[in-house]
VOBA-1610 file (N, C-alpha, C; in pm, whole numbers, padded with zeros to 5 digits, always signed):
BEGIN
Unk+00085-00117+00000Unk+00000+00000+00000Unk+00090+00123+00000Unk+00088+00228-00110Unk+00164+00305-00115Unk+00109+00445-00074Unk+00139+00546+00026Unk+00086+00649+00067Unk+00196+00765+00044Unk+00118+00911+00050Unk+00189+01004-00032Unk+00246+01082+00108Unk+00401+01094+00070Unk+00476+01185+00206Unk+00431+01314+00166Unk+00478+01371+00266Unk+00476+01549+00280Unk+00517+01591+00153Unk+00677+01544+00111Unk+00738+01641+00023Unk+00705+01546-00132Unk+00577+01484-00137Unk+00504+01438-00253Unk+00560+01309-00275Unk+00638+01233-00217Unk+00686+01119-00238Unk+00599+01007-00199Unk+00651+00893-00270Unk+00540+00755-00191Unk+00617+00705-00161Unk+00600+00644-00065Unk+00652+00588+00050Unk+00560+00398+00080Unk+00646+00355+00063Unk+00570+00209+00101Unk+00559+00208+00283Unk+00455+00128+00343Unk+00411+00134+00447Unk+00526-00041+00480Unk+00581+00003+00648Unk+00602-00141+00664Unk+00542-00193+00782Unk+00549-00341+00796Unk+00518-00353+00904Unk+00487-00332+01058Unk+00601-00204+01109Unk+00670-00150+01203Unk+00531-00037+01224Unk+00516+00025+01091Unk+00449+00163+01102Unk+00316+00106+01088Unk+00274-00006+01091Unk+00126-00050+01048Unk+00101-00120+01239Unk+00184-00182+01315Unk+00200-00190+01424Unk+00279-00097+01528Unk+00240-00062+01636Unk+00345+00016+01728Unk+00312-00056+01861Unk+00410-00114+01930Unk+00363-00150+02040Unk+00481-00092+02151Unk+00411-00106+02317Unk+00454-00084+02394Unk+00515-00168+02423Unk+00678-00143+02478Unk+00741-00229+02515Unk+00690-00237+02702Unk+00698-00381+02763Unk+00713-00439+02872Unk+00803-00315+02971Unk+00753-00300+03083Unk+00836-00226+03182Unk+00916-00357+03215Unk+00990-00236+03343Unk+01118-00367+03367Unk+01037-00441+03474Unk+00946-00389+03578Unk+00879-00439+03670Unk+00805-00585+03601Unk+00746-00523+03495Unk+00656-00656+03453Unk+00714-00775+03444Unk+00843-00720+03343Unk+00946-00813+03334Unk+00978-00905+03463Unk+01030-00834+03540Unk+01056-00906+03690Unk+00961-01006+03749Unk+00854-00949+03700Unk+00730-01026+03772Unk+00668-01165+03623Unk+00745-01127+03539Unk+00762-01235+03479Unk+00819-01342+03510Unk+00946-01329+03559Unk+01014-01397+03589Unk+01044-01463+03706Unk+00993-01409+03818Unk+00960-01398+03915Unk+00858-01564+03902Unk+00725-01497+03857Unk+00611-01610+03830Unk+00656-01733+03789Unk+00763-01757+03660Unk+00805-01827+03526Unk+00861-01919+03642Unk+00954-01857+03713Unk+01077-01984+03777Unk+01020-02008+03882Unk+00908-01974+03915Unk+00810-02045+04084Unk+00774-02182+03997Unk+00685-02120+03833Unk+00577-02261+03797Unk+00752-02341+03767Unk+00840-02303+03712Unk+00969-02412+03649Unk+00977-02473+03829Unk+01042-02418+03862Unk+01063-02515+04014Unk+00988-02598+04079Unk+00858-02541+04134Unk+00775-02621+04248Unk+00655-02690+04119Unk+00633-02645+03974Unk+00581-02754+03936Unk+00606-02814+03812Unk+00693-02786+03727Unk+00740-02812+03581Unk+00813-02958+03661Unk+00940-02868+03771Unk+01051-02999+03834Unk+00965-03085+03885Unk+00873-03124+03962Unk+00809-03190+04018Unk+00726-03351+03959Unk+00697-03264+03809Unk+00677-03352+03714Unk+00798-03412+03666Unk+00838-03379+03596Unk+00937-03409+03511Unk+01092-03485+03597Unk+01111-03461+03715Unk+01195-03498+03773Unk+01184-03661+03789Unk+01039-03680+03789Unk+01015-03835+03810Unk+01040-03934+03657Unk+01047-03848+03544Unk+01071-03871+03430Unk+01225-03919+03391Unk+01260-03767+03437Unk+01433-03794+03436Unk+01454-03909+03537Unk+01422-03898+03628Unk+01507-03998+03717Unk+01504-04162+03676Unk+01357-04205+03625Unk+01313-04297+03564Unk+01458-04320+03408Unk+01446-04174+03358Unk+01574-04208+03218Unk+01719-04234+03283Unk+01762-04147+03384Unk+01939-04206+03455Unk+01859-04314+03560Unk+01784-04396+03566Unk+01819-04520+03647Unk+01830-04609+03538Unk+01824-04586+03451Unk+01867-04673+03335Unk+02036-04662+03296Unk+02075-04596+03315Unk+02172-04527+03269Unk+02311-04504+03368Unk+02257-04530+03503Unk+02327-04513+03618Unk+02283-04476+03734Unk+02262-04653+03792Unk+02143-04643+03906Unk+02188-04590+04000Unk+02335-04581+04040Unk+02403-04520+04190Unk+02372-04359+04158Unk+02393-04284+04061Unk+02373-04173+04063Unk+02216-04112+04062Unk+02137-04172+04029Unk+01983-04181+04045Unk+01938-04196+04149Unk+01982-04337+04215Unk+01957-04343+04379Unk+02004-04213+04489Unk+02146-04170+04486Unk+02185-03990+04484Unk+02118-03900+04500Unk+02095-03883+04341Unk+01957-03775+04351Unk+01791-03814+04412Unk+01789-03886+04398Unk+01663-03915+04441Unk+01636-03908+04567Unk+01745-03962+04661Unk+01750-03989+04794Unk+01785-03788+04873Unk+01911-03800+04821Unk+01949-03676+04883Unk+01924-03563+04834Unk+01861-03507+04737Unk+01875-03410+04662Unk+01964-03320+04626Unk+02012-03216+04648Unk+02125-03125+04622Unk+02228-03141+04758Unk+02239-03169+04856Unk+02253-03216+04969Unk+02377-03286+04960Unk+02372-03408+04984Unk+02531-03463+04949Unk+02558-03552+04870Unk+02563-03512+04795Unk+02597-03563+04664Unk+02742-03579+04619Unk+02738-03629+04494Unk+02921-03640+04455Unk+02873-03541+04329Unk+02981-03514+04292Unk+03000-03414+04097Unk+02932-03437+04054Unk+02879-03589+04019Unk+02859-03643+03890Unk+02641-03629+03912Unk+02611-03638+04047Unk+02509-03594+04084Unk+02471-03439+04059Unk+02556-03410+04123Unk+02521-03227+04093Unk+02494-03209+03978Unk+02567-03187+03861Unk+02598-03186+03753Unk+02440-03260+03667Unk+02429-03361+03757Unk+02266-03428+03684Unk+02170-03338+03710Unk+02156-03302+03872Unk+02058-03195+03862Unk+02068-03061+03836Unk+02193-02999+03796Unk+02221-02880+03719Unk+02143-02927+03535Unk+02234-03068+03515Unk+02111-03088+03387Unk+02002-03090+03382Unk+01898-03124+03480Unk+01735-03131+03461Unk+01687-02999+03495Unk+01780-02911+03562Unk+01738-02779+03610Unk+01712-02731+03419Unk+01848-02722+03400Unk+01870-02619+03169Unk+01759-02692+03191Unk+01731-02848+03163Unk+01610-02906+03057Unk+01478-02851+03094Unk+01422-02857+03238Unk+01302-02772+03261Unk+01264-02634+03198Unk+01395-02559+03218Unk+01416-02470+03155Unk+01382-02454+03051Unk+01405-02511+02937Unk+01392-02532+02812Unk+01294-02570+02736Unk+01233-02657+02808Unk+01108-02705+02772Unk+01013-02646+02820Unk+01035-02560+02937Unk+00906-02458+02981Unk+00899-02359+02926Unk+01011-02268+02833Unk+00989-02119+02792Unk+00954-02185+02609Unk+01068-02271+02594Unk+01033-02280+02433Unk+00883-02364+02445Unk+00801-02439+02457Unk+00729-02488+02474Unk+00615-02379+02485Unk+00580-02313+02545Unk+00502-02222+02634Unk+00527-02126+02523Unk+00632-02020+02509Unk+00670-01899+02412Unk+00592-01929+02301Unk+00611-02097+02225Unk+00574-02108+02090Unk+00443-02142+02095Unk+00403-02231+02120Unk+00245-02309+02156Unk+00156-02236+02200Unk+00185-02150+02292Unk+00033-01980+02360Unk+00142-01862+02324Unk+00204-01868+02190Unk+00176-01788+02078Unk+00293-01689+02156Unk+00321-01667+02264Unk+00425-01589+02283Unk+00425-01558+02438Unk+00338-01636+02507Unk+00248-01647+02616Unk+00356-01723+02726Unk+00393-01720+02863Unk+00393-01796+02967Unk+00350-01736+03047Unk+00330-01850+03170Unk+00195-01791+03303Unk+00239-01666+03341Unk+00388-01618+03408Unk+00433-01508+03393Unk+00397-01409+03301Unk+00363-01403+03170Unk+00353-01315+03098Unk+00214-01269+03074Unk+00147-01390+03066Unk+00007-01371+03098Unk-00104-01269+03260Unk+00002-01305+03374Unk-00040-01240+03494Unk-00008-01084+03491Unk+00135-01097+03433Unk+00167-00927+03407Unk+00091-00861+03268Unk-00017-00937+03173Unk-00030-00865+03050Unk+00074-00831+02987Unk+00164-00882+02954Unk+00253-00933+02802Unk+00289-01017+02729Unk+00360-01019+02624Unk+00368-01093+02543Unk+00498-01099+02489Unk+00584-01176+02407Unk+00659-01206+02381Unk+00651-01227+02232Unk+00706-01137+02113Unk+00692-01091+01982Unk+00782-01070+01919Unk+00811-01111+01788Unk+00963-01096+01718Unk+00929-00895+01645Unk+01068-00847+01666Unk+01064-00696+01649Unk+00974-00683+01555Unk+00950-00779+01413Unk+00888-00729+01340Unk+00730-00726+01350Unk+00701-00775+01449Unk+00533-00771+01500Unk+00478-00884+01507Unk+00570-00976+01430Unk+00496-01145+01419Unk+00529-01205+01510Unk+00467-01331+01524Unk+00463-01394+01643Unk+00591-01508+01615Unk+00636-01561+01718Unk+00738-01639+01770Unk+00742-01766+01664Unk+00846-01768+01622Unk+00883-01924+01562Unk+00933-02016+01662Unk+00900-02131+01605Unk+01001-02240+01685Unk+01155-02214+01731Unk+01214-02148+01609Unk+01355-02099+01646Unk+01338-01997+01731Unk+01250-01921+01701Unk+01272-01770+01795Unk+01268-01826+01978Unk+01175-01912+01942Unk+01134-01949+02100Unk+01243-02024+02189Unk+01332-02115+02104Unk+01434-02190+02099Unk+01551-02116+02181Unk+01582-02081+02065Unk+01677-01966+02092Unk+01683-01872+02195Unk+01540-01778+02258Unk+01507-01717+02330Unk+01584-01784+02480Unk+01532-01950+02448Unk+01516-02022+02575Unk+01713-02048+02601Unk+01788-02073+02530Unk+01923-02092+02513Unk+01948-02024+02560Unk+01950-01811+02491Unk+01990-01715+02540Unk+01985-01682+02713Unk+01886-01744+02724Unk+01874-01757+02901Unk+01925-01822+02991Unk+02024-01930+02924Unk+02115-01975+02977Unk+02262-01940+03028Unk+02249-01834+02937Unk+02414-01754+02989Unk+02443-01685+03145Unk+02461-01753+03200Unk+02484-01751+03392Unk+02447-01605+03411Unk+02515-01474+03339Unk+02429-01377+03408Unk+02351-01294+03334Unk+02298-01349+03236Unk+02166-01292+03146Unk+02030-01243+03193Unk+02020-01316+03282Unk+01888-01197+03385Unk+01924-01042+03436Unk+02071-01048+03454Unk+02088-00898+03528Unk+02094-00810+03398Unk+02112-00889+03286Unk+02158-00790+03125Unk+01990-00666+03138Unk+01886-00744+03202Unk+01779-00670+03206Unk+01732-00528+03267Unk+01886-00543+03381Unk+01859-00394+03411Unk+01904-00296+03339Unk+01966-00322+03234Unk+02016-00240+03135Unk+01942-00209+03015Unk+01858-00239+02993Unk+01678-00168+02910Unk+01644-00303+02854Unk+01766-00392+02760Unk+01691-00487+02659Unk+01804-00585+02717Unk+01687-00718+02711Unk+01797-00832+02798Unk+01827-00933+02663Unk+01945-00948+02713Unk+02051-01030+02611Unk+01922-01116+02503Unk+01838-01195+02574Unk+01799-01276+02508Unk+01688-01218+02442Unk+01602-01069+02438Unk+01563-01000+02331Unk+01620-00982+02210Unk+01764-00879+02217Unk+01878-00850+02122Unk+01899-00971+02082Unk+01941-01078+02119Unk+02043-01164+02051Unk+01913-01236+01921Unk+01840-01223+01993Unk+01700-01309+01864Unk+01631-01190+01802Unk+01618-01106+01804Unk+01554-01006+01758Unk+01437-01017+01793Unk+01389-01001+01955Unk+01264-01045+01945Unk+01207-00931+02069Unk+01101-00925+02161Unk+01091-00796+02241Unk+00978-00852+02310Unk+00928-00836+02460Unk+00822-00846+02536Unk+00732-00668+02546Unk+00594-00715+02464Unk+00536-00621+02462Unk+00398-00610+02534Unk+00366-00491+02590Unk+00241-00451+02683Unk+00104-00584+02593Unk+00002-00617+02677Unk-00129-00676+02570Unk-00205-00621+02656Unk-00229-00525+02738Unk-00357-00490+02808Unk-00323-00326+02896
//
């Protein structure tokens, strides 16, 4: 759709100027996250822990018996290290899962009214969501947020915006 500028020119319309949205405060944000890693901990782990543990008792019943028994507690390396792994995997499967499937949506984002949107206005791909969820892995990528746009916006090109 081509519309006429001031100084008589046409100008094609893009996406950007056909959408404008509000970006997410940092509060919301917080309270995103805040919400996100209560449901990942006390109920994503809860499930899924009985899953994993079920896959390493196959795999290595002394370290299964470990975790299972003691939890983070006293353990050897090779324990820790297991539940540092099911910690990323919850992780992973709760934001990419959630981001892509309710469209850009987790319970966090939903309680604060936002959303999660690639810059250009469209909604989340599998990669975007993917990726999103990776970027959040870098040990201090939550604090990148007090600095306006958090790592894992920039690095995907993607942005949490106001829906209400």
């Amino acid at each position: 759709m081509n519309i006429e500028t001031t100084e008589g020119q046409s100008d094609l319309f893009t996406p950007q100027d056909l959408y404008r949205f509000e970006e997410a405060s940092t509060g919301q944000r917080f309270v995103n996250l805040l919400i996100d890693s209560l449901t990942i901990q006390w109920g994503l782990a809860y499930l899924t822990n009985m899953v994993w543990i079920k896959i390493l008792s196959g795999i290595s019943p002394e370290v299964a018996y470990e975790v299972q028994v003691y939890g983070a507690g006293r353990n050897s390396g090779e324990a820790i290290l297991v539940i540092l792994l099911f910690s990323y995997m919850n992780y992973m499967i709760y934001y990419t899962c959630c981001e892509k499937l309710f469209r850009g949506y987790t319970l966090g984002k939903l309680v604060s009214g936002t959303r999660a949107i690639r810059e250009d206005g469209e909604e989340l791909t599998f990669g975007n969501a993917l990726l999103r969820s990776l970027s959040r892995l870098v040990p201090i990528e939550a604090f990148s947020g007090f600095g306006g746009h958090p790592w894992h916006d920039t690095w995907t090109k993607t942005m949490v915006v106001k829906t209400r």
